[in-house]
C-alpha positions in Angstrom: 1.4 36.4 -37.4 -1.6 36.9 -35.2 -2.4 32.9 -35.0 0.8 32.5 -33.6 0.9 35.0 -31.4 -2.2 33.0 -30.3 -0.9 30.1 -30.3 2.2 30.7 -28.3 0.3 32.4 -25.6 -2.3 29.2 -25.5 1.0 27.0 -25.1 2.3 28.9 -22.5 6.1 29.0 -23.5 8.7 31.0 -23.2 12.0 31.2 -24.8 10.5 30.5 -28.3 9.9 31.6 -31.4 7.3 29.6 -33.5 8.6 29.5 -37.0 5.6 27.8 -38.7 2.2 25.7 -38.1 1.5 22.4 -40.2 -1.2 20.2 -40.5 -1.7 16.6 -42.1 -4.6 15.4 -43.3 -3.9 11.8 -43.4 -3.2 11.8 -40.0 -5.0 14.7 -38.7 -1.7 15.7 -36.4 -1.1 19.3 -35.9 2.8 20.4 -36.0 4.2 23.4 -34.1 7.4 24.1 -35.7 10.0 26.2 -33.1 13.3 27.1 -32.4 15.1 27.8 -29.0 15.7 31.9 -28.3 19.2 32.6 -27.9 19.0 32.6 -24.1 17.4 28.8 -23.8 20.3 27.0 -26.0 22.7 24.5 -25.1 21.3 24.2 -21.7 22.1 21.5 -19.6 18.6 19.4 -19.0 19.4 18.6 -15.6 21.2 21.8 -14.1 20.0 24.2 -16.5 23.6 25.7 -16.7 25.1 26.8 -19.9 27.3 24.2 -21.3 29.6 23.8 -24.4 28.0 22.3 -27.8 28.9 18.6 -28.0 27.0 18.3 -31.7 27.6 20.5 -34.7 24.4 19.4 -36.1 20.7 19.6 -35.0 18.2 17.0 -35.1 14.8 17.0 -35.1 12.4 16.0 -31.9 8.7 15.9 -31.3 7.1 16.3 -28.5 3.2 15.6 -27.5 1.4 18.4 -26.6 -2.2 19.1 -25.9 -5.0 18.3 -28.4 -6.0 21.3 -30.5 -9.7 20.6 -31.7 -9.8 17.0 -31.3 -6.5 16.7 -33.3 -3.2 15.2 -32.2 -0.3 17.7 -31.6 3.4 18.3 -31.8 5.9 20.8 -30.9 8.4 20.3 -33.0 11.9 22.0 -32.8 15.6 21.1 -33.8 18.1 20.4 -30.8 21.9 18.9 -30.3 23.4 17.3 -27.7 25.4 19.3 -25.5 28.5 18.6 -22.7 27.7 19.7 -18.8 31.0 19.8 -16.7 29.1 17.7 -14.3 26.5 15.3 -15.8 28.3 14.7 -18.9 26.5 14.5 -22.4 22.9 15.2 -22.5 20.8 16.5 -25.4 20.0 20.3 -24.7 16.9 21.7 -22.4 13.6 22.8 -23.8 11.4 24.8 -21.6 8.2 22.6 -22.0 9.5 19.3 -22.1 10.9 17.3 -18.9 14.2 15.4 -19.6 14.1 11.9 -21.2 10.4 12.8 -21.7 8.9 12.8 -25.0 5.7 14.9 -24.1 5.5 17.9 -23.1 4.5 19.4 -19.4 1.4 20.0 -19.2 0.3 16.7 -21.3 2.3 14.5 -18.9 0.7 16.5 -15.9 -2.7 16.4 -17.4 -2.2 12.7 -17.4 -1.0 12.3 -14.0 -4.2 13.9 -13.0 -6.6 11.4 -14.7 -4.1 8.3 -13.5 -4.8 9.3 -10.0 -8.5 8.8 -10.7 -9.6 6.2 -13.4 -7.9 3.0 -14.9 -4.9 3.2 -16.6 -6.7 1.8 -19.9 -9.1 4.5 -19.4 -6.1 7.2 -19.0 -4.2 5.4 -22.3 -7.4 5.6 -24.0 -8.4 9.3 -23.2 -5.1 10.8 -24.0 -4.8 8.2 -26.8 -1.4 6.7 -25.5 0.4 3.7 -24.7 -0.3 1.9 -21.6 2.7 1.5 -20.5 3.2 5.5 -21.1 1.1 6.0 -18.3 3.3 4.7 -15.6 6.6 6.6 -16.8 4.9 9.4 -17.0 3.6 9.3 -13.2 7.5 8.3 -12.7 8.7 11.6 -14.4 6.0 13.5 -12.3 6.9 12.1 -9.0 10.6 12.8 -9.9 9.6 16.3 -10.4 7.3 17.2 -7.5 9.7 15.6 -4.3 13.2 15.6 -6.6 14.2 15.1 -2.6 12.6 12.3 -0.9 14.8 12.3 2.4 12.7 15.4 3.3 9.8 12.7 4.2 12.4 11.3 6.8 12.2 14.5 8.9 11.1 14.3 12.3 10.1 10.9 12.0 9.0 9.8 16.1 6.3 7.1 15.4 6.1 5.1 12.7 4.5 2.1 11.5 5.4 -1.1 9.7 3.2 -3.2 7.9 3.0 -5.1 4.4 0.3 -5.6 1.4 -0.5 -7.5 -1.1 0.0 -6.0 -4.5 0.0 -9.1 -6.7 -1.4 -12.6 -6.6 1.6 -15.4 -6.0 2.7 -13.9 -2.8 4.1 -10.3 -4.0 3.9 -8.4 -1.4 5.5 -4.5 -0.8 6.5 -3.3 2.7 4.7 0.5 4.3 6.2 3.0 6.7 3.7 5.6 7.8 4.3 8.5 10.0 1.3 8.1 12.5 1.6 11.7 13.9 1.1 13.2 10.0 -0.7 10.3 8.4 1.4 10.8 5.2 3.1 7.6 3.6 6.7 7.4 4.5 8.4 4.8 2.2 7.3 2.0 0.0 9.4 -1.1 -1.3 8.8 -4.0 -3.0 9.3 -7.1 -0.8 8.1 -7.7 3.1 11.6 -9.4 5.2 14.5 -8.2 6.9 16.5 -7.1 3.9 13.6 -5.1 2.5 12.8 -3.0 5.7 16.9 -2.5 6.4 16.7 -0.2 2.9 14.5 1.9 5.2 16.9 2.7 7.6 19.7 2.8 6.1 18.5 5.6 4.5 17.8 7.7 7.7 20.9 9.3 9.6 21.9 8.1 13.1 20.3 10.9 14.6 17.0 10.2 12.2 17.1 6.7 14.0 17.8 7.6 17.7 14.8 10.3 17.0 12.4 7.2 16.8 10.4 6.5 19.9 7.4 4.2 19.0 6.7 1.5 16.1 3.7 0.0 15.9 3.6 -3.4 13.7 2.2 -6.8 13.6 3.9 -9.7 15.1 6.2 -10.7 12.3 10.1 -11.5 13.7 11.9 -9.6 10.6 10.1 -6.3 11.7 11.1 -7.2 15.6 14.6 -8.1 14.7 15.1 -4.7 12.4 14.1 -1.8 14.6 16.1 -3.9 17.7 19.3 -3.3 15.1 18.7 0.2 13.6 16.5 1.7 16.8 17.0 -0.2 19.6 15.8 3.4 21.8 12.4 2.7 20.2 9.6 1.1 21.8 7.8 -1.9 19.7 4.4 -1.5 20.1 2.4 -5.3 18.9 -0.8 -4.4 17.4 -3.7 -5.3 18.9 -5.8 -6.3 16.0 -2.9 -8.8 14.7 -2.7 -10.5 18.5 -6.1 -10.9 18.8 -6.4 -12.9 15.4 -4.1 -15.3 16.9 -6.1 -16.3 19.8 -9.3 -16.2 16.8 -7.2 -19.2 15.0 -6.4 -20.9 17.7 -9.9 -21.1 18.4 -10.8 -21.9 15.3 -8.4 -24.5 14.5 -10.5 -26.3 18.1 -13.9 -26.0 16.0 -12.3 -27.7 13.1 -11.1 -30.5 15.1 -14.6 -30.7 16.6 -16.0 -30.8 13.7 -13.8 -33.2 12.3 -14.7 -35.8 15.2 -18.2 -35.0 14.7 -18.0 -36.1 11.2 -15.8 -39.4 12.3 -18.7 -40.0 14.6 -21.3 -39.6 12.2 -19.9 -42.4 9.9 -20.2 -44.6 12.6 -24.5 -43.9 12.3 -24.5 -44.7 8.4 -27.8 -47.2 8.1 -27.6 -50.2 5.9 -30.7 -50.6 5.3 -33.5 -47.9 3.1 -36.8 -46.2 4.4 -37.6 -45.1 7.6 -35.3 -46.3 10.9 -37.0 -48.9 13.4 -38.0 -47.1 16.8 -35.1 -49.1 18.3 -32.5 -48.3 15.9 -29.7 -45.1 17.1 -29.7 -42.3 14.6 -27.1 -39.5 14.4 -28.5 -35.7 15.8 -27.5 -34.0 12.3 -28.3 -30.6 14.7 -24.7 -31.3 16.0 -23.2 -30.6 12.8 -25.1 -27.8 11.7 -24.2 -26.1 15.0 -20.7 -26.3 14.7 -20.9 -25.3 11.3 -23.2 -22.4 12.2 -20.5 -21.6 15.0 -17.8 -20.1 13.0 -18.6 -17.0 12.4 -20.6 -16.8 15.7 -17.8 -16.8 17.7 -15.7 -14.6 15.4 -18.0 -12.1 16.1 -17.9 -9.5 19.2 -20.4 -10.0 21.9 -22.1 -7.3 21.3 -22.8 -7.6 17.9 -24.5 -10.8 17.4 -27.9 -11.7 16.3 -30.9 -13.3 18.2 -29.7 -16.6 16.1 -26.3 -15.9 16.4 -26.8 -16.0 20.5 -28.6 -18.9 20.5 -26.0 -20.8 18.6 -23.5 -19.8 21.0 -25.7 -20.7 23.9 -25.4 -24.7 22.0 -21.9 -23.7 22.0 -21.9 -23.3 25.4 -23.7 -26.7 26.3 -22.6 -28.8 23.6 -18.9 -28.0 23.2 -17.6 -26.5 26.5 -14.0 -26.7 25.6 -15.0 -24.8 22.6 -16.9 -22.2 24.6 -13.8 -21.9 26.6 -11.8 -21.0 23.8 -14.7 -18.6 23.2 -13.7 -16.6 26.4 -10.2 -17.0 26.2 -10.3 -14.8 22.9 -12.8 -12.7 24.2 -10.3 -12.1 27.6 -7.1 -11.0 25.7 -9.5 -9.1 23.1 -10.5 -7.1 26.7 -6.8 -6.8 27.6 -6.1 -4.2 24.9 -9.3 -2.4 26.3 -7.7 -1.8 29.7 -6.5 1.3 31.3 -2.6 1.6 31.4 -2.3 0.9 35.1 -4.7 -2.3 34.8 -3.1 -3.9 31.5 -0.4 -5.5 33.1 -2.4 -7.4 35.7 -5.3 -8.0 33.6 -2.6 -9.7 30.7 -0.7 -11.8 33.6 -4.4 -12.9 34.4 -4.9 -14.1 31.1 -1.3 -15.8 30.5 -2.4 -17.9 33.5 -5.6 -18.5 32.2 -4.3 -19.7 28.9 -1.4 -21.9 30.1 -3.9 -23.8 32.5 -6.7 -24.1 29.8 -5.4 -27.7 28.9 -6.1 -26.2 25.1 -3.3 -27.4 22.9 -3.7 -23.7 21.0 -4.1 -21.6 23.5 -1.0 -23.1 25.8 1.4 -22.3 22.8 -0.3 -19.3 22.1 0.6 -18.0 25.8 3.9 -18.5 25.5 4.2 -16.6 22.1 2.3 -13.8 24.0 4.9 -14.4 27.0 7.4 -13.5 24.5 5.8 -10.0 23.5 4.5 -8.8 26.7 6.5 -5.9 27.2 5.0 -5.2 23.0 1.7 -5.7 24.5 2.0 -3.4 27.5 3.4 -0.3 25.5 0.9 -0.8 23.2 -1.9 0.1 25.2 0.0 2.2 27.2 1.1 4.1 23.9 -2.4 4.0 23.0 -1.2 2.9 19.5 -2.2 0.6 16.9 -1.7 -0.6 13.2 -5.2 0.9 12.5 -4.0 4.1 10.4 -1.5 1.7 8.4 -4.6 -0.8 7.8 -6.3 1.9 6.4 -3.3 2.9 4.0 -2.7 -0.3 3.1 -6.8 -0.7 1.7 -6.2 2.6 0.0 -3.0 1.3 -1.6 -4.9 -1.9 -3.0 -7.7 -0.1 -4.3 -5.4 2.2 -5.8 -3.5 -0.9 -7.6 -6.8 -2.6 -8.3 -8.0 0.6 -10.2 -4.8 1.0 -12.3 -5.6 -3.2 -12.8 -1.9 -3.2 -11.6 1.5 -2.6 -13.0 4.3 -4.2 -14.9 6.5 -1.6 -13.7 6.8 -1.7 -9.6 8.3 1.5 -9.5 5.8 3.3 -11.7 3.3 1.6 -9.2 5.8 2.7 -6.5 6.1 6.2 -7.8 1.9 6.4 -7.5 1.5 5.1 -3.8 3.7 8.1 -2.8 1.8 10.5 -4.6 -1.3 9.4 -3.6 -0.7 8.5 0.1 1.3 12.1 1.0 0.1 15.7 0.5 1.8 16.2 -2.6 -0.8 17.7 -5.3 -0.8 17.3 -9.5 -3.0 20.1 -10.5 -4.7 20.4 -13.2 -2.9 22.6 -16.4 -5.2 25.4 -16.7 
């Protein structure tokens, strides 16, 4: 009697009585035989109300527990199914077991923890589990901790929208962050209009019309989505994502630079071996090594380049003025989104000019895509607002995917983003 006095205090349950205590040698599996106290039977599992008996006879479950000393162990304990007046036909509640859960609490939260910090071969292994286990469980857990997720969509006024990668082959899941909390939003698999419209079709009108600023990159679906659902809110383009246009512009220049160089160079090939005659015209290899040298020189901020990387861009500069010129161009709308807010709009009309009259096939298309945004420009800086804090989400999402070496289950991957990117807390079950 006293070991299972013991034991029922190290479990931690009420509303048993443990009847007996087996162990197997073969399998080295401890089994904790119970039964339900009159007050815990024929509950329903997802209420908790009493219901009527829908079975006249028990059957026997198991359910994971805790290792004792290195050794498997079970609860074990005979249930029926019972009949709730409102969800129907469930087997009966057990006070240490979640429903459709096979393990019991504090096993599936124990797991939860470790699956927030190692691999999810490493969790399967530890608790000595399937792999696939792993992601339901963190399912069941999530379920349990926010059984509400349209709290999250509370006083939602600036938001951001972005997408990651989450699988080679183009797989792709689509962010909403709350920039004044910091605190993951929503998460769905897929990155287009029909994805994002689950978003706010979950929020009420008034959820909507409370939106004032969302900051994204330049894709159209995102443009076209808050127009529909918010059009009060301001778009703001972020700065990062504009400025890499401008940086392939320019880059697609030094290819075709370096493309003709290469033309002209096959022009130079000798026909004859050894050394050149003094009057015969050789190719400046330098040239080629320049432009090569020059890509990630002028990808670079000013600021932070090396004596070499100067003096390439000093070549640049004499060599390949057009080049050079693309140079500044990116470096002038990089300064745009460095300006004051009563500055920005002259400084960007400055470079729209600029760019339009650069007689750089790149740069003259890329003003009139920037035409198109201005206003998204403008409020940006003005907003002082940026995809910066949704950049950093989205790295903390892929190393959490890369970690878990990914999932076969995108809502058990799902279900672990929005754990790990919020404030909600597994603890640990002691």
């Amino acid at each position: 009697m006293a070991i299972k006095r013991l034991l029922k205090s190290a479990l931690n349950v009420k509303g048993v009585k443990i009847e007996k205590i087996d162990f197997c040698k073969e399998t080295k599996e401890i089994s904790i035989s119970v039964s339900l106290l009159k007050g815990h039977i024929n509950r329903c599992p997802i209420c908790g109300k009493k219901c009527s008996g829908y079975d006249i006879t028990t059957k026997e479950r198991r359910w994971r527990t805790l290792d004792i000393g290195g050794n498997k162990a079970f609860i074990v304990c005979d249930v029926r199914r019972v009949e709730c007046s409102k969800h129907g036909i469930h087997t009966e509640k057990v006070p240490w077991a979640r429903h459709h859960s096979n393990f019991e609490k504090r096993f599936e939260e124990m797991t939860a923890w470790t699956a927030l910090r190692f691999t999810k071969t490493d969790v399967a292994a530890l608790m000595r589990i399937a792999w696939n286990t792993v992601g339901e469980i963190i399912s069941r857990i999530h379920d349990d901790l926010e059984p509400d997720i349209s709290v999250r969509y509370q006083n939602l006024r600036r938001i951001g929208i972005d997408e990651t990668s989450y699988r080679k082959g183009h797989k792709y899941i689509t962010v909403v962050t709350d920039h004044d909390t910091g605190q993951l939003v929503w998460a769905e698999v897929g990155h287009d209009y029909e994805t994002l419209s689950k978003f706010f079709n979950k929020l009420t009108e008034a959820q909507k019309a409370d939106i004032r600023l969302v900051s994204a990159d330049g894709a159209n679906w995102i443009k076209k989505c808050v127009d529909e659902y918010c059009p009060n809110a301001q778009l703001c383009l972020d700065g990062y994502h504009v400025v890499t246009w401008a940086q392939k512009a320019m880059d697609e220049l030094r290819v075709k630079i370096w493309q003709d160089e290469k033309r002209i160079k096959n022009t130079f090939k000798r026909k004859n071996r050894g050394r050149p005659s003094k009057e015969e015209v050789t190719y400046d290899k330098s040239n080629l090594k320049d432009i090569q040298a020059a890509k990630y020189t002028l990808a670079k901020n000013p600021d932070k380049l090396t004596e070499y990387q100067e003096s390439c861009l000093d070549n640049v500069k004499i060599i390949y003025p057009k080049l050079f010129r693309a140079y500044q161009l990116k470096e002038g709308l990089r300064a745009v989104f460095q300006q004051q807010e009563d500055t920005v709009e002259a400084e960007l009309n400055h470079w729209l000019s600029w760019a339009s009259r650069s007689r750089i096939e790149g740069f003259v298309k890329l003003s009139k895509k920037i035409r198109r945004r201005k206003e998204e420009i403008i409020s940006t800086v003005k907003q002082h607002l940026s995809n910066a804090r949704i950049e950093a989400m989205n790295n903390k999402i892929k190393v959490l995917i890369r970690k878990s070496y990914g999932f076969r289950n995108t809502k058990n991957m799902i279900d672990l983003i929005l754990i790990t990117c919020s404030n909600l807390q597994i603890d640990l079950p002691y």
